[in-house]
C-alpha positions in Angstrom: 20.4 63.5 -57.1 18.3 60.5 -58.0 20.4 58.6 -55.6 19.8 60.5 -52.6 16.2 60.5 -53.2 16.2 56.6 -53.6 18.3 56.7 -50.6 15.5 59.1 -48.7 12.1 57.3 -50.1 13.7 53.9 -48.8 14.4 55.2 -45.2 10.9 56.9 -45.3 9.3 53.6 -46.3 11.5 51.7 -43.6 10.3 53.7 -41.0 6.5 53.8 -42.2 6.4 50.1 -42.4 7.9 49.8 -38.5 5.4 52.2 -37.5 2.8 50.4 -39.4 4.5 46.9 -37.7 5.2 48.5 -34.2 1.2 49.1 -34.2 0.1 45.7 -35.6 2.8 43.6 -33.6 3.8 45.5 -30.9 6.8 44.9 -28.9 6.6 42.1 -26.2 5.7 43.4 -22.5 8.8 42.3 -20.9 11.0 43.7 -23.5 9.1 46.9 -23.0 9.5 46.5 -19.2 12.7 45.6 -19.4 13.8 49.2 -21.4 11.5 51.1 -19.0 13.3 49.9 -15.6 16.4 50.3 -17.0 15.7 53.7 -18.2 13.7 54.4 -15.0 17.4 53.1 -13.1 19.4 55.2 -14.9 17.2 58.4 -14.0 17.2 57.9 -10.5 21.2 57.6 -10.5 22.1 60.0 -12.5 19.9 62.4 -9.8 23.0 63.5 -8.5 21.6 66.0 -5.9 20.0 62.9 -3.9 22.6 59.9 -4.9 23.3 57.9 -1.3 27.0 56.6 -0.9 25.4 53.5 -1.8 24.4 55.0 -5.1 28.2 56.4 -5.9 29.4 52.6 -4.8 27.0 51.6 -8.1 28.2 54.8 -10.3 31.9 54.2 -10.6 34.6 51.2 -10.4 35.5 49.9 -7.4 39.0 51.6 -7.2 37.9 54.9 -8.1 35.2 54.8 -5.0 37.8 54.0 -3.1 39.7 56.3 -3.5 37.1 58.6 -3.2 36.3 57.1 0.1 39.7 57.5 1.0 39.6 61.4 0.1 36.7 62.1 2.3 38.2 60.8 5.3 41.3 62.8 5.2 39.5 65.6 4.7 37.1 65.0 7.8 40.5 64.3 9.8 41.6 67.3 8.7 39.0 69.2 10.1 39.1 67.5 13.3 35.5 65.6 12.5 37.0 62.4 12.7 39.5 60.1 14.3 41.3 57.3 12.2 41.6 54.0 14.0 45.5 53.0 13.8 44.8 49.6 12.1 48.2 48.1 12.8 47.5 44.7 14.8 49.6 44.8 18.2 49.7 41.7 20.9 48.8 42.4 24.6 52.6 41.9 25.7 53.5 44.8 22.7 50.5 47.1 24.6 52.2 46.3 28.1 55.6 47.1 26.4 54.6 50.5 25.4 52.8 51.3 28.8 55.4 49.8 30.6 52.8 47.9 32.9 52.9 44.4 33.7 50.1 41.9 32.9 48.8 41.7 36.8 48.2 45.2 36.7 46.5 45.5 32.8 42.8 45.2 33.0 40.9 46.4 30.1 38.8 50.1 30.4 35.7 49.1 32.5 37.0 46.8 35.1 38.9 47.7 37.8 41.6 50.6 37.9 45.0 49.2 37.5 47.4 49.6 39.7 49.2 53.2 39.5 50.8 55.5 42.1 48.0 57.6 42.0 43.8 57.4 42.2 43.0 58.6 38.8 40.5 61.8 38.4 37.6 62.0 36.7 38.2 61.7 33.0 37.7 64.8 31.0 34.4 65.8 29.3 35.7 66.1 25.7 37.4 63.1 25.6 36.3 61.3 22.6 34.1 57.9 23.1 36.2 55.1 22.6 35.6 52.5 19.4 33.7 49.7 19.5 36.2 47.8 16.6 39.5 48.5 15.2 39.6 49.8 11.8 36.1 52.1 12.9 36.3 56.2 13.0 35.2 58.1 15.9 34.2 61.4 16.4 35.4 63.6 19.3 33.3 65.6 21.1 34.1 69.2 20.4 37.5 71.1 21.7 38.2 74.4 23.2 41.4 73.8 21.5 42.1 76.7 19.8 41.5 76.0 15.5 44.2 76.4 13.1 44.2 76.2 9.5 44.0 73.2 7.4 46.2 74.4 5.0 49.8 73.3 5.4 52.2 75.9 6.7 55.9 76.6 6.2 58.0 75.5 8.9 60.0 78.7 10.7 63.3 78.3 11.5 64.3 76.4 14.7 62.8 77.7 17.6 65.5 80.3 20.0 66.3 79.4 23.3 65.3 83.1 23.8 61.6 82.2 22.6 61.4 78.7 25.0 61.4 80.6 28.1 58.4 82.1 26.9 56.2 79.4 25.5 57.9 76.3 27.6 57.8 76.9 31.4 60.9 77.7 33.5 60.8 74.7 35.8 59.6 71.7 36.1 58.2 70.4 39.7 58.1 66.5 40.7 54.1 65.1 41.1 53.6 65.9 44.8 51.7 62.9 47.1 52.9 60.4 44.2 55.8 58.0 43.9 57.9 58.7 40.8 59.9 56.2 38.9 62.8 57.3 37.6 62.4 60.5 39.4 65.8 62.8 38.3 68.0 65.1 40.8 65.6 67.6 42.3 65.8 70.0 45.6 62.6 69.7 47.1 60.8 67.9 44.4 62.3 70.9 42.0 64.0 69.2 39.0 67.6 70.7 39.4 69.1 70.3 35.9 66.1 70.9 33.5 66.8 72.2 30.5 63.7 73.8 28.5 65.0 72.8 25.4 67.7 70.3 24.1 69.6 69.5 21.1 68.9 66.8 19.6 71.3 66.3 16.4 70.3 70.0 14.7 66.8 69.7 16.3 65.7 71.7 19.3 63.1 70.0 21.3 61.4 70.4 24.5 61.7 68.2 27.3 58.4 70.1 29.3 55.7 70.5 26.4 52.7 70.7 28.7 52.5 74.0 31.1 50.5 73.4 34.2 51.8 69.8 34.7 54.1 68.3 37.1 56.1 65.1 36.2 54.6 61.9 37.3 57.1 59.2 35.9 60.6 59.8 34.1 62.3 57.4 31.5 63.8 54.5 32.2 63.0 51.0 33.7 59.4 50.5 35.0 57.7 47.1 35.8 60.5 45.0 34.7 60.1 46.9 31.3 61.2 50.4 29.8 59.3 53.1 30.4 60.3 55.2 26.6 59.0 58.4 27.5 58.6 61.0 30.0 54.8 61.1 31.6 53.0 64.4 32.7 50.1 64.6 34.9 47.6 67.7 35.6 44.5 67.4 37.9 42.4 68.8 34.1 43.4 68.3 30.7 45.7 70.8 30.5 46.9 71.9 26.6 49.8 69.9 25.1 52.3 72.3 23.0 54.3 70.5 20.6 58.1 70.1 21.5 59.9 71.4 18.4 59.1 72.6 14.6 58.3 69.9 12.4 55.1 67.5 10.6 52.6 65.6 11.4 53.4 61.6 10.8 51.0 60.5 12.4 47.6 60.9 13.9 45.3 58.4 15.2 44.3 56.3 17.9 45.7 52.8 19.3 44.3 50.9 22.2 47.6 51.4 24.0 48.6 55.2 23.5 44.8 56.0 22.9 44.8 59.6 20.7 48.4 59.6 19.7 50.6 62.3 17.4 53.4 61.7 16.5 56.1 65.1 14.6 58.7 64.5 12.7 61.7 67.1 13.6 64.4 66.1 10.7 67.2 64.5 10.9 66.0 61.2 12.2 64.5 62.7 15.1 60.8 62.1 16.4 59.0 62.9 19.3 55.3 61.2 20.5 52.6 62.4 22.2 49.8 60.0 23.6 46.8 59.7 25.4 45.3 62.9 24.4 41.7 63.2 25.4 41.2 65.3 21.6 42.9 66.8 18.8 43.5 70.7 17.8 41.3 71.1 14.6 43.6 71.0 11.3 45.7 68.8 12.5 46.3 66.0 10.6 49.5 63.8 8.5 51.6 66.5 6.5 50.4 69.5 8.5 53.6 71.3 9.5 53.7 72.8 12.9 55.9 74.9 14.9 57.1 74.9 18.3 54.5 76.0 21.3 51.5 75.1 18.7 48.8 73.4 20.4 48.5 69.6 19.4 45.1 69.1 21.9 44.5 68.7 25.7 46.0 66.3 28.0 43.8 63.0 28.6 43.8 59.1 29.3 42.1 57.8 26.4 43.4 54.1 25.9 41.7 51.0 26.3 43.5 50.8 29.6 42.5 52.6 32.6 44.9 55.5 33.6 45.3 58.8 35.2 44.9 61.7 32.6 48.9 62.5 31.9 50.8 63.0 29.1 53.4 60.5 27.8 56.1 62.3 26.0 58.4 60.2 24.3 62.0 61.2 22.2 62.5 59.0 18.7 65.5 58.9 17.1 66.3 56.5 13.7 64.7 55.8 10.8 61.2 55.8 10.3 61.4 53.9 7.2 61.5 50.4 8.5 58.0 48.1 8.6 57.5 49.2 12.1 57.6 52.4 11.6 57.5 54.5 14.7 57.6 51.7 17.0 60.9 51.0 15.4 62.7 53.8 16.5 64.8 53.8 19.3 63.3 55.9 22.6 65.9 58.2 24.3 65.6 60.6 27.5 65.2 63.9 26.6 66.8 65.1 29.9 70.1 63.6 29.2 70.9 65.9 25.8 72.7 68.9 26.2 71.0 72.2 26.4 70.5 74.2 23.0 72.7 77.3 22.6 
């Protein structure tokens, strides 16, 4: 008992005499100052309600904001707000490679048209502006593609041929007033052997994923260089289905492909679609789809200018290589057997 009132008279007298000090001596200004700004610092950034990104960027470690940072654009290209600029370096001769042009004919968007079988139309209204640097985001002007859920959906099984000749269309007609390389066997500028939908190891893809198009350029050699896919043109962008059940790998844009997707089917088996001129909301990498679902509307987005078509390219291999998709190996669709 005696001890704890020792104990409490000598606190009481400790903090009397720093009162009594505190008002004879008071504390220097700029230590004062000092306590005030911080505390004044730490009010305004704990105001959570009105904290900038800057703020945040001051609030946490590095890696954390981040990753934050990193959250927050997935989610806006989820919702179709934002486009994610593929940041994988290419050369000019890799561009030409994938748009099987040669370097006579590449000029850059805002010079003069290349040179292409056909005088491009006008470009569509709702393609997206195109970015001013790589590694930027832009955001496309709005889409009457139909919206589908950003939540991820279980895949159905394998389309039917019975369901193709519902979604896919029934022929496929040759580009009339254009000259087609590569053109296949057709009876007046009717493709003759077209198959809706092939099989492509235990895949079933379509080789026509774009009703309301006619084919402009088929696979195979092209300007002394491959063409990989199969190209579509429409007069409008007309809605690109995609070809088979599968996920989203990719989505993004590249100077060459401009607004590019790219499924995986299983099995080693890919397919690509590029120069879309926007994507369907809730689309974005790990989204499951199913055959006939709409991926966005035809376009020419690019660096380059071009004719709005489609380019419709069959992967197969492994992904999992440091070129990813560009290290798969392109294949015809036409020239796989029909599914059963």
């Amino acid at each position: 008992m005696i001890k704890t009132l020792l104990v409490a008279a000598v606190a009481g007298g400790s903090g009397f005499a720093g009162w009594l000090g505190g008002s004879i001596w008071p504390a220097p200004p700029e230590w004062t100052d000092t306590v005030s700004r911080t505390a004044t610092d730490l009010r305004t950034k704990f105001r959570l309600e009105n904290v900038s990104f800057d703020g945040l960027r001051e609030l946490i470690p590095e890696a954390r904001f981040a990753a934050i940072k990193d959250e927050i654009t997935d989610l806006a290209v989820a919702t179709g707000d934002m486009i994610v600029i593929d940041r994988t370096p290419s050369t000019l001769e890799e561009q030409l490679d994938n748009l099987a042009l040669d370097e006579a004919s590449a000029v850059p968007a805002g010079m003069e048209v290349i040179t292409i079988p056909a005088a491009p139309p006008p470009a569509p209204t709702d393609a997206p502006a195109q970015p001013s640097a790589p590694g930027a985001a832009i955001t496309p002007a709005p889409s009457p593609v139909p919206t589908r859920p950003s939540t991820t959906q279980v895949i159905a099984p394998s389309i039917q041929t019975a369901n193709a000749a519902q979604i896919f269309p029934a022929k496929l007609e040759l580009c009339p007033r254009m000259s087609i390389s590569n053109a296949p066997p057709n009876t007046n500028g009717t493709v003759s052997d077209y198959r809706q939908i092939v099989r492509v190891k235990d895949a079933r893809i379509a080789t026509f994923p774009t009703p309301g198009a006619c084919l402009s350029s088929g696979y195979g050699p092209r300007n002394d260089r491959l063409h990989k896919g199969l190209d579509f043109h429409a007069d409008v962008g007309v809605p690109v289905l995609a070809g088979g059940d599968g996920e989203i790998l990719e989505i993004s844009y590249r100077e060459d492909y401009g607004n590019m997707i790219l499924i995986d089917h299983g099995g080693g088996v890919y397919t690509r679609y590029a120069h879309l001129a926007s994507f369907g909301r809730g689309l974005s990498p790990g989204v499951t789809v199913r055959a006939g679902d709409a991926l966005g509307l035809m376009g020419n987005s690019g660096s380059y200018q071009i004719p709005i078509h489609l380019h419709y390219e069959l992967l197969i291999g492994d992904y999992r290589t440091p070129k990813g998709s560009f290290g798969l190996q392109p294949v015809d669709p036409m020239s796989f057997p029909p599914a059963e």
